[in-house]
C-alpha positions, 0 to 999 in steps of 0.5 A: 910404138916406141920400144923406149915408151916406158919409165919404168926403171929395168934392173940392171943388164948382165951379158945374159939378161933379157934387159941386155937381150932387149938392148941389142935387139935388130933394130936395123933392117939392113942388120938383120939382112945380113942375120938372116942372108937376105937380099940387099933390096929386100933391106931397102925396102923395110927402111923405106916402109917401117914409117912411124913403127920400126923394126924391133926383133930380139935376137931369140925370136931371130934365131928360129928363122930359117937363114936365106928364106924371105917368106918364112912364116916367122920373118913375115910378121915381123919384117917391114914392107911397102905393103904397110904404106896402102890403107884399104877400106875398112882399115882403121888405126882402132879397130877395136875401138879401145878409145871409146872404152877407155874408162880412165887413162890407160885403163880399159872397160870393154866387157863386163867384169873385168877391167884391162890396165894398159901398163905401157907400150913398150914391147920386146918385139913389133909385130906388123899386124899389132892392132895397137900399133897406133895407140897413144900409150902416153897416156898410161901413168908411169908410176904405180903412184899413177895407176892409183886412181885406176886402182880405186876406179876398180875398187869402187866397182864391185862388179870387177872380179878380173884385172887384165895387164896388157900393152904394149907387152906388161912384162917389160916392166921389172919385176919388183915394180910388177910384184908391187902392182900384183899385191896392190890388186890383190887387195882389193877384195873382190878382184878375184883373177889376175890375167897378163897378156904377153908375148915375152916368154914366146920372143924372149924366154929369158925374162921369165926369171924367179923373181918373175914367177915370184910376182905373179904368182905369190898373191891370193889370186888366181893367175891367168897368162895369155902367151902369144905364138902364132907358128910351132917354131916359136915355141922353142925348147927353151920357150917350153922351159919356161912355160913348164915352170909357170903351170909349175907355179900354178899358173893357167896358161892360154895362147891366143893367135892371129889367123895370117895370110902366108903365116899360119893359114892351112890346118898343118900350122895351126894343128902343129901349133895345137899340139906344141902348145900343149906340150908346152903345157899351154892350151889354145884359147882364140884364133883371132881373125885379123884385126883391121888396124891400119896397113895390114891388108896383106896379112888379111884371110877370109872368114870362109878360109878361116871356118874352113880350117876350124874344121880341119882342126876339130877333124884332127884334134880333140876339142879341147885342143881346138882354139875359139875361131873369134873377132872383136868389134867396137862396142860388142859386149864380147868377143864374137865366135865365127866357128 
């Protein structure tokens, strides 16, 4: 996955913008190292293992790490180790079987109703469990003019009521391009939902800027953003912010998480998570059992761990506080619920 993937021409920087945030990105473990005052071999080996998926850390994910901690939960998803290079049995570089759903290029048809537009694969941080990682994003236009036939696939097929925008992470692409894309699904008269599925506003607060909330939410439709935070402490008070000023819009906000080994697996994280994202005015969608992409063995816990701590959650929380305990499987008709 190349954080350069996209085309798509960005606005231009200033010192502040989320564009002059994404260019001077961690890109260097050895940089980062010495951000986060971590030992010099703990460096080596992330260079040694962030083959074919490098590190890419933005500087405001970077500052909610504790300095001198090499297990802290927010360093773990993002940091490159040697345990990525052993393939396990039943790890598969598509666990969710997107090549066999992929409808039209870049377009996927998985579940009915809806329609999913992998808009590119650039995103503003890599995680190393993305089940995408592996994932020919050269195939996705890079132009609107390119998504045309997507776009009349999903006109000709009045079933569609749900235009998904996925990655890579949609939000990397500027908000005029965006805003464009939003109106032309917009005119399609039974496309009633528009959901983005992005972890920008979690990793990278500063993108969500008027313009942004502009684009996504001045259309007909009813507007759905599936944020992506894992751990309470990357919901930042500026993350808060910026969350407050989408549901401000009208926007229905949702998270969805992964269940990770040392990340968020005990009922203190994820019932901290809960109660962080509704102050950030976001509701806990899923909890996702880790999909089996290839070199993500280390971060795998078992179902009976995972329904163990669903019931710790539905103890301490209300139930609307309690995400959806779920896995995907190639070709199932919807998500399978675990607990």
């Amino acid at each position: 996955m190349n954080i350069l993937a996209t085309e798509v021409p960005s606005v231009a920087a200033t010192i502040d913008s989320w564009q002059a945030i994404l260019k001077a990105a961690y890109r260097r473990p050895s940089e980062l190292a010495d951000e986060l005052k971590l030992p010099d071999a703990m460096a080596a080996e992330a260079a040694t293992a962030q083959v074919g998926f490098r590190l890419f850390a933005p500087q405001p994910f970077v500052d909610a790490i504790e300095r001198g901690r090499a297990d802290d939960p927010l360093l773990l998803q993002i940091w490159p180790t040697t345990a990525e290079l052993t393939v396990h049995p039943g790890e598969s570089s598509d666990p969710v079987g997107d090549s066999q759903a992929n409808a039209l290029p870049g377009m996927l048809q998985k579940y009915s109703g809806r329609a999913l537009l992998v808009l590119t694969g650039a995103c503003a941080i890599h995680c190393r469990y993305c089940f995408r990682r592996n994932w020919s994003y050269d195939q996705s236009p890079k132009s609107l003019a390119g998504w045309e036939p997507s776009l009349i696939a999903i006109a000709a097929d009045t079933s569609i009521q749900e235009v998904i925008l996925s990655g890579g992470d949609p939000l990397m692409w500027d908000d005029e391009r965006l805003g464009e894309l939003v109106q032309r699904i917009a005119r399609i008269e039974h496309v009633t939902r528009l959901r983005v599925h992005t972890r920008m506003p979690v990793v990278i607060p500063q993108r969500v800027t008027p313009s942004l909330l502009s684009a996504v939410s001045q259309s007909r439709l009813q507007t759905v953003v599936v944020i992506h935070a894992n751990h309470p402490r990357e919901l930042s008070a500026a993350v808060r912010q910026v969350l407050r000023q989408m549901a401000e819009r009208g926007v229905i906000l949702l998270n969805q998480s992964v269940l990770l080994a040392r990340v968020n697996d005990n009922a203190e994280t994820l019932v901290g998570l809960s109660e962080r994202l509704l102050e950030c005015g976001v509701l806990p969608y899923y909890l996702h059992q880790l999909d089996r992409v290839t070199g993500s063995h280390h971060f795998e816990v078992s179902v009976e761990r995972g329904r163990f701590l669903m019931e710790e959650m539905r103890r301490r929380l209300p139930g609307y506080m309690v995400p959806r305990y779920v896995t995907e499987r190639p070709g199932a008709p919807a998500k399978i619920v675990l607990a």
